[in-house]
C-alpha positions as CSV (number, residue, x, y, z in Angstrom):
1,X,11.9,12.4,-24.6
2,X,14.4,14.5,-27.0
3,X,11.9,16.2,-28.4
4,X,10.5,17.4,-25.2
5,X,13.9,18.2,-24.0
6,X,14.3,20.1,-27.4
7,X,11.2,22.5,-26.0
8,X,11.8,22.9,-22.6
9,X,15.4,23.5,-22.8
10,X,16.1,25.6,-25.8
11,X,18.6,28.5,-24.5
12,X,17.5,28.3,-20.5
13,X,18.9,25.8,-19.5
14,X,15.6,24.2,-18.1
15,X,15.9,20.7,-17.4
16,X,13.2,18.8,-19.5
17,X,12.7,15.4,-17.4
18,X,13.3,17.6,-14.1
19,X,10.7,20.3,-15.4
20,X,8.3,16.9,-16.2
21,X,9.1,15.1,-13.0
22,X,7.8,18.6,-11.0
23,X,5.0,19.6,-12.7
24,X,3.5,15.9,-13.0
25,X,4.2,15.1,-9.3
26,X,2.9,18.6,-8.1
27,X,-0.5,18.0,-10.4
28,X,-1.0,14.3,-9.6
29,X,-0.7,15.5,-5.6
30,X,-2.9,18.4,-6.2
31,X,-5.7,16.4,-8.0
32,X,-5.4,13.8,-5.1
33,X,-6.2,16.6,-2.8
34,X,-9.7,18.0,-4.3
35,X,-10.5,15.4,-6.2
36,X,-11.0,11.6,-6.1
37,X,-11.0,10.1,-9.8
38,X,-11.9,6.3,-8.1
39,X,-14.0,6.9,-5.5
40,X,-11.0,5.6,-3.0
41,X,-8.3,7.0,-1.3
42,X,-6.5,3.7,-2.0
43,X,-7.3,3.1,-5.7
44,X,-6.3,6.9,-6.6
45,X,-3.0,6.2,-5.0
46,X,-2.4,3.1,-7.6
47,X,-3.9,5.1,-10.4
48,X,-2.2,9.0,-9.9
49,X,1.0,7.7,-8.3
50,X,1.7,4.7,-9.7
51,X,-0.1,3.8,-12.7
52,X,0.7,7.7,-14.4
53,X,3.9,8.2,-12.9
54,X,5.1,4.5,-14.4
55,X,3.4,5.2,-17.9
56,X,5.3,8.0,-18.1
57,X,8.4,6.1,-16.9
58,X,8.0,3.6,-20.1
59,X,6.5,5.7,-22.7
60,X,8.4,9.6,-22.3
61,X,11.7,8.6,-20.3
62,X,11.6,4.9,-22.2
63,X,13.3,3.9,-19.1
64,X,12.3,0.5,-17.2
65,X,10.5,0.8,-14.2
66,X,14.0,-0.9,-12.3
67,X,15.7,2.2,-13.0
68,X,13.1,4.1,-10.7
69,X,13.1,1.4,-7.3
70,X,10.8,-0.8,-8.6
71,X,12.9,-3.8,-7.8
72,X,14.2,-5.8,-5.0
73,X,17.4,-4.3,-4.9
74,X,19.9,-5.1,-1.7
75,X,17.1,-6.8,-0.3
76,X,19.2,-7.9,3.1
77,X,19.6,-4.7,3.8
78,X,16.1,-3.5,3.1
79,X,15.2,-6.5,5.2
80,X,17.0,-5.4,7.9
81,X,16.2,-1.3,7.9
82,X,12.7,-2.9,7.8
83,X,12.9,-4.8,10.8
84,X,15.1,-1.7,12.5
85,X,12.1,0.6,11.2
86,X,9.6,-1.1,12.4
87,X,11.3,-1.9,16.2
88,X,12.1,1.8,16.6
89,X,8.8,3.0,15.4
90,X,6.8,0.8,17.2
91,X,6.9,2.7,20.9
92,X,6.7,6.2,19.3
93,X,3.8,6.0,17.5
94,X,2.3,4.3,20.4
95,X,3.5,7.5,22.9
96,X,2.1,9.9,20.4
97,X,-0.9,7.7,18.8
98,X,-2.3,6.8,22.3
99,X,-2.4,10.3,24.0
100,X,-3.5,12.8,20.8
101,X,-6.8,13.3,20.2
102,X,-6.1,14.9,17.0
103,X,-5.1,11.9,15.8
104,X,-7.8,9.6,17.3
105,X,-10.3,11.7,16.0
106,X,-9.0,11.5,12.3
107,X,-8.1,8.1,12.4
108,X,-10.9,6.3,14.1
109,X,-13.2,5.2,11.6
110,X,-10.2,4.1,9.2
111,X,-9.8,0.6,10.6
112,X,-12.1,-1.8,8.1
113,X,-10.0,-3.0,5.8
114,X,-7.4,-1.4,7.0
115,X,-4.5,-4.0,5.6
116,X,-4.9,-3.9,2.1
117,X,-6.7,-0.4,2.1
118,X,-3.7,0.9,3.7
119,X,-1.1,-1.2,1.6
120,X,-2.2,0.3,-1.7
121,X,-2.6,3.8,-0.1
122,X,1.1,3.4,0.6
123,X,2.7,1.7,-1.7
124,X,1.4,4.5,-4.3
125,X,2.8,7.5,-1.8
126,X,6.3,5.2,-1.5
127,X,6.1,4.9,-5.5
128,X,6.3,8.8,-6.5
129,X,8.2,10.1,-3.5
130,X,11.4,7.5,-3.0
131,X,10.8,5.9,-6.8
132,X,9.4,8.4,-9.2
133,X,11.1,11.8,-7.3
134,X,14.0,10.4,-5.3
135,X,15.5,8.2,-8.6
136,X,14.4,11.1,-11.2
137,X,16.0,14.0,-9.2
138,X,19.2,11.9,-8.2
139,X,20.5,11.7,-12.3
140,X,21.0,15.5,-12.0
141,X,21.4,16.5,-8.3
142,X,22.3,13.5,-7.0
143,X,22.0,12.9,-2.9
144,X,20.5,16.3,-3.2
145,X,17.3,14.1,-3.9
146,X,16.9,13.0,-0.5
147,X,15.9,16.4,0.5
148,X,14.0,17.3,-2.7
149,X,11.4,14.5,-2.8
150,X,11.4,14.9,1.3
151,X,9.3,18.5,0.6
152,X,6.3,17.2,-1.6
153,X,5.8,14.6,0.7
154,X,5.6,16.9,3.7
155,X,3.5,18.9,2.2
156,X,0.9,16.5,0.9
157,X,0.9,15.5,4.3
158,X,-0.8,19.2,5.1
159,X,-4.4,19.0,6.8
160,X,-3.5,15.6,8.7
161,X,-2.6,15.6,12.5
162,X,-0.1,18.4,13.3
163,X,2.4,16.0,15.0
164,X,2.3,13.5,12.1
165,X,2.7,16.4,9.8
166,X,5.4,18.3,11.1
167,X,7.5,14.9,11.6
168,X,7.8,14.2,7.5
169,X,10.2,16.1,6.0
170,X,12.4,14.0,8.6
171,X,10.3,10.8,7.6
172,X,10.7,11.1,4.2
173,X,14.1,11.8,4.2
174,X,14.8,8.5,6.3
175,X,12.3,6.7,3.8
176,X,14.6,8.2,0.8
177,X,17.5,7.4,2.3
178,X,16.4,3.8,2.7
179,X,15.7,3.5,-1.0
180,X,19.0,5.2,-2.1
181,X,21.1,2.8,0.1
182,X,19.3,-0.1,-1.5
183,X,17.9,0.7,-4.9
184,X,14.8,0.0,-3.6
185,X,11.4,1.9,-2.6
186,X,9.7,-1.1,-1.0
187,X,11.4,-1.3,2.1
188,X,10.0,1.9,2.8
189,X,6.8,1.4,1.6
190,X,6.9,-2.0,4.2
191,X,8.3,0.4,6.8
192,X,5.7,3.1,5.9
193,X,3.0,0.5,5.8
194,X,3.7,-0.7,9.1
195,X,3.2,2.6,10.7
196,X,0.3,3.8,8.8
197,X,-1.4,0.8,10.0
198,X,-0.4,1.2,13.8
199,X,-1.3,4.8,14.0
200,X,-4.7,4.1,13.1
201,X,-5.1,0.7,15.4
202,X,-4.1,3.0,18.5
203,X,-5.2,6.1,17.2
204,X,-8.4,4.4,17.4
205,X,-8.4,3.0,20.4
206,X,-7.9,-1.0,18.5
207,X,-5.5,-2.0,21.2
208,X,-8.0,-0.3,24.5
């Protein structure tokens, strides 16, 4: 890690593991776009934004995986914004899920395996945005971080239904926000989880 701070930085001023942490996320989100190295949606999620992101975690930063959410955490609190997430969720994506046929029409073949298919999906997305971003940004810019990881996430969000996409910079914020308050991305990934899975059951007419 010094010796790539040694390159980066030199006389700039450039940040070396804030330089690292953009360009990575930006490529890893940018290959998930045109390209899928698995085959699955789900299994590139583990690989580009957990699997790379974490390698780089213990082999450049030398860092455990802890230091970036992957842990419990205050897990009464997490257990409770996850319940309080869920609850308040629940009847707006049901208002917005049940009358947009944007949304029913991207969603409505997405429901076979759904579960786990969706679990893996999310739990990679919750991994680079509110672990990998959120925790790597915070050491220099602290809270700032909330707002910083919220922009890659809206915009990998680009090309899904308008409504869904134009509410995440305010989603991820509320996700990061959750993993700052308790050291902890999986709350939001359960949170996250949740919803994905609900938007596609009544996107798709499930509960009809």
């Amino acid at each position: 890690m010094l010796r790539i701070k040694s390159l980066l930085v030199g006389k700039h001023g450039i940040d070396g593991r804030i330089a690292l942490l953009t360009v990575l996320s930006t490529l890893l989100i940018t290959v998930d776009y045109y390209f899928s190295p698995t085959g699955y949606n789900h299994f590139d999620s583990i690989l580009l934004y957990i699997i790379i992101p974490g390698l780089c975690v213990l082999i450049i930063f030398r860092e455990p995986l802890s230091v970036y959410g992957f842990k419990l955490g205050d897990w009464k609190a997490g257990l409770l914004f996850t319940l309080l997430g869920c609850v308040v969720m629940t009847p707006v994506i049901w208002y917005l899920g049940s009358r947009n046929s944007a949304m029913h029409s991207y969603y409505q073949y997405q429901v076979e395996g759904l579960a786990w298919k969706k679990g893996l999906e999310m739990l990679g997305w919750e991994f680079i945005f509110r672990g990998w971003l959120l925790f790597g940004y915070a050491k220099k810019y602290g809270p700032d971080a909330l707002w910083l990881q919220a922009v890659p996430f809206a915009v990998a969000h680009l090309g899904k239904p308008m409504v869904e996409a134009l509410s995440t910079i305010f989603g991820g914020f509320a996700f990061g926000w959750i993993a700052w308050r308790t050291g902890s991305f999986l709350y939001g990934f359960l949170i996250h989880w949740f919803i994905g899975m609900l938007i596609v059951l009544i996107s798709s007419g499930a509960f009809s």
